[in-house]
Backbone as CSV, one residue per row, in Angstrom:
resi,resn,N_x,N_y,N_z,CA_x,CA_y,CA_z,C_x,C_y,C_z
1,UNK,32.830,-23.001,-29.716,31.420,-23.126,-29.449,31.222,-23.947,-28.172
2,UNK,30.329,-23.298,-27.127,30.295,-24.336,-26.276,28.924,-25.117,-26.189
3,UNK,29.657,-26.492,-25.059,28.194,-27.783,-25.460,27.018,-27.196,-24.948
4,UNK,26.300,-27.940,-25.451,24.612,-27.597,-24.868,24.457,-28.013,-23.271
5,UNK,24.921,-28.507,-22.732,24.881,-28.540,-21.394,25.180,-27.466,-20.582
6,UNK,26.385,-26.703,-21.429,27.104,-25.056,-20.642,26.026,-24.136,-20.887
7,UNK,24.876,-24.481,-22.040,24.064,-22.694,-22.279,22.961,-23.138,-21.835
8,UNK,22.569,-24.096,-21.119,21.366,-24.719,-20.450,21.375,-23.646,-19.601
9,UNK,21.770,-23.587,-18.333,22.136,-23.159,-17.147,21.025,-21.576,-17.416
10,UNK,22.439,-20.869,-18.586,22.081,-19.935,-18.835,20.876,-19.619,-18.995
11,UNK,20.225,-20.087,-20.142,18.796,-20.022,-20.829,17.858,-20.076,-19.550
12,UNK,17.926,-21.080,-19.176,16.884,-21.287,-17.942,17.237,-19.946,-16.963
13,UNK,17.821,-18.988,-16.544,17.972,-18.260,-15.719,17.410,-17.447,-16.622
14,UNK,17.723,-16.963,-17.676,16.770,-15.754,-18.907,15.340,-16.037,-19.015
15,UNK,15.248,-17.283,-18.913,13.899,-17.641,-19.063,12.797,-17.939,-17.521
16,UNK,13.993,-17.704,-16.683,13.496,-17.436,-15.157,12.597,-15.817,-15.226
17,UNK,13.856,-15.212,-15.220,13.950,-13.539,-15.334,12.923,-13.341,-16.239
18,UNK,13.168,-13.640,-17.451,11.476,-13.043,-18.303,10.171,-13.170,-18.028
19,UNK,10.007,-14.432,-17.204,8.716,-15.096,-16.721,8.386,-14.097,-15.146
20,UNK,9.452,-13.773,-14.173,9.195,-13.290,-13.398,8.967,-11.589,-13.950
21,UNK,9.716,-11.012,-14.441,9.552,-9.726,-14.985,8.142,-9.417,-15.621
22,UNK,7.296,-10.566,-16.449,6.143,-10.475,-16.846,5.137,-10.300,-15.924
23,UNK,5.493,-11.278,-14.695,4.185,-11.340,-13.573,4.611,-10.060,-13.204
24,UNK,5.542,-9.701,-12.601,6.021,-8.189,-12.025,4.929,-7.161,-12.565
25,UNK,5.246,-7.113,-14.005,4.312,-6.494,-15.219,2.853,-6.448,-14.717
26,UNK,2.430,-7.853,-15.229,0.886,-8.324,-14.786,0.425,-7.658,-13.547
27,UNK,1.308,-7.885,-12.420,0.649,-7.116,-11.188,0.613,-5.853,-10.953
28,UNK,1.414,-5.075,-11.378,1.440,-3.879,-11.635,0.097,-3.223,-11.729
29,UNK,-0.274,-2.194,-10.368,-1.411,-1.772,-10.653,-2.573,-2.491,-10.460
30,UNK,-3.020,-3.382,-9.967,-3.877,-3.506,-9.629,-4.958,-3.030,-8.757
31,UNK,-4.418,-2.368,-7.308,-5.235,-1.575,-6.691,-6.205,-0.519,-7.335
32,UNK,-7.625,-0.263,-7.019,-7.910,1.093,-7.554,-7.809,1.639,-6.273
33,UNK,-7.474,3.219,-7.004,-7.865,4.290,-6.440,-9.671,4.760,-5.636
34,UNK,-9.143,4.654,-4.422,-10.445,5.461,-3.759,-11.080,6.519,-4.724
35,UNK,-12.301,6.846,-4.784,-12.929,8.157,-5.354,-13.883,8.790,-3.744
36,UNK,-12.992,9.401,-2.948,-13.758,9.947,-1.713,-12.360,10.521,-1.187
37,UNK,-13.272,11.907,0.214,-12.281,12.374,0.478,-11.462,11.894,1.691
38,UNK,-10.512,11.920,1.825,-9.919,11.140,2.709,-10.899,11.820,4.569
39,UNK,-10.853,12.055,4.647,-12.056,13.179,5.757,-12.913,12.368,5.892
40,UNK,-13.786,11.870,4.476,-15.142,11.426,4.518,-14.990,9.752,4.755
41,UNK,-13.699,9.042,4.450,-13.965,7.718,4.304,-12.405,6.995,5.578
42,UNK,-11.622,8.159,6.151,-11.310,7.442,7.109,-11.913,7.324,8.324
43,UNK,-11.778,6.110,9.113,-12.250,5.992,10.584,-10.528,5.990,11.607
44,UNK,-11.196,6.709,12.579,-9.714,6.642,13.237,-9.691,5.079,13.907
45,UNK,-8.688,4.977,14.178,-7.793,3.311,14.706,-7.650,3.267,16.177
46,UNK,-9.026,2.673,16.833,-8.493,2.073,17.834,-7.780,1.063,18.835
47,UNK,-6.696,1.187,19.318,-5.836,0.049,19.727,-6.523,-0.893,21.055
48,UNK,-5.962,-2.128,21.618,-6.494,-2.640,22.237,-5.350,-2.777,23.789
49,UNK,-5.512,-3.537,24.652,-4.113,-3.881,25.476,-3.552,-4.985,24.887
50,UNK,-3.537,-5.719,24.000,-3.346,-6.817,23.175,-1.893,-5.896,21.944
51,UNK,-2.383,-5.111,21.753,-1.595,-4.190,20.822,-0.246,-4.209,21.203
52,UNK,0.524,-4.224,20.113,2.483,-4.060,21.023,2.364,-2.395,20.827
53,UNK,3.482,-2.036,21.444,3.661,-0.847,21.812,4.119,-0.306,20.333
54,UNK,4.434,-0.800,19.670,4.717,-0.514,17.585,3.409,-0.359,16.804
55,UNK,2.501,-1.183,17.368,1.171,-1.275,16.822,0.411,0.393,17.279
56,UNK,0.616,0.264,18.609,0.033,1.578,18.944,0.384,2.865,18.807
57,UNK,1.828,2.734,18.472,2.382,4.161,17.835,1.944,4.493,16.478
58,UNK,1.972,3.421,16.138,1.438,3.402,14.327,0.137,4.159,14.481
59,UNK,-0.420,3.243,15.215,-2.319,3.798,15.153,-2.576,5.051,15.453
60,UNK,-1.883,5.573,16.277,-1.336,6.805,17.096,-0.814,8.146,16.053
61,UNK,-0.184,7.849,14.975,0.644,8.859,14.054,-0.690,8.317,13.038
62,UNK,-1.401,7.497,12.686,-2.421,7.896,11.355,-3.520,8.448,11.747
63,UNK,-3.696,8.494,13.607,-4.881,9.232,13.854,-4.315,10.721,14.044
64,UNK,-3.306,11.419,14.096,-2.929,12.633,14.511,-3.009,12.995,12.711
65,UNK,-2.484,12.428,12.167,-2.531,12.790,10.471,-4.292,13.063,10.340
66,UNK,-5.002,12.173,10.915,-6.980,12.420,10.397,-7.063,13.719,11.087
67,UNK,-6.809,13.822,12.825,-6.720,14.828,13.626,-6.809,16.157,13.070
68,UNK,-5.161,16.214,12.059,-4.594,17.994,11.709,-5.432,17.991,10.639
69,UNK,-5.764,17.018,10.052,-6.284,17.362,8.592,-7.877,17.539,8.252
70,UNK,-8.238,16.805,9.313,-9.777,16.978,9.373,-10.890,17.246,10.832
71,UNK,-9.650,17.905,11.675,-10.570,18.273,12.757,-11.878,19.158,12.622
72,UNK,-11.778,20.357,11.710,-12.707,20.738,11.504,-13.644,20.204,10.517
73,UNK,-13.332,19.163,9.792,-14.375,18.900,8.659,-15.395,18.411,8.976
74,UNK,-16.766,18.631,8.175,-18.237,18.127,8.322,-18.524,17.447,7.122
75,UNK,-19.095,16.172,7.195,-19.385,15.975,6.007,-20.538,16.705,5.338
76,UNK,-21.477,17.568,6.053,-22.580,18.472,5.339,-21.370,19.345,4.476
77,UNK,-21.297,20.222,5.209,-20.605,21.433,4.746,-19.030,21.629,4.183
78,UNK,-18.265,20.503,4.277,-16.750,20.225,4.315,-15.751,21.045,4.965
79,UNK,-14.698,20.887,4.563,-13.593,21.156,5.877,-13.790,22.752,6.325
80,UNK,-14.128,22.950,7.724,-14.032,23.764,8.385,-15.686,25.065,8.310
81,UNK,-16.525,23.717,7.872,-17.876,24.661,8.292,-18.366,25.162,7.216
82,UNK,-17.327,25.295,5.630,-17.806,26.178,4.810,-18.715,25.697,3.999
């Protein structure tokens, strides 16, 4: 049998792990979900000269994604006039 000083160690690391695994849990999910169409509720991203050249590629590839996907959309009529 070993002393209580050797399964200290232990316990406290199980009892690390369970406590963190719970918050893990707890946070889980918190965001909601948008209810709109992505068309209707993005704005495209404009960069500044302040911007690094990473910043502006980024901004650059989520406005070509609004671009293909909603060039034609209206918010009267929706995508493509109809």
């Amino acid at each position: 049998m070993m002393p209580n000083a050797e399964r200290r160690p232990w316990r406290q690391r199980t009892r690390c792990v369970i406590a963190c695994a719970a918050m893990l849990a707890l946070l889980n999910g918190c965001a909601a979900a948008s209810a709109g169409d992505f068309c209707l509720i993005y704005e495209p991203v404009y960069t500044s000269t302040a911007d690094t050249a990473v910043t502006r590629a980024a901004c650059d590839r989520n406005n070509a994604v609004w671009w293909t996907l909603c060039a034609g959309f209206s918010a009267d009529n929706g995508p493509d006039g109809s």
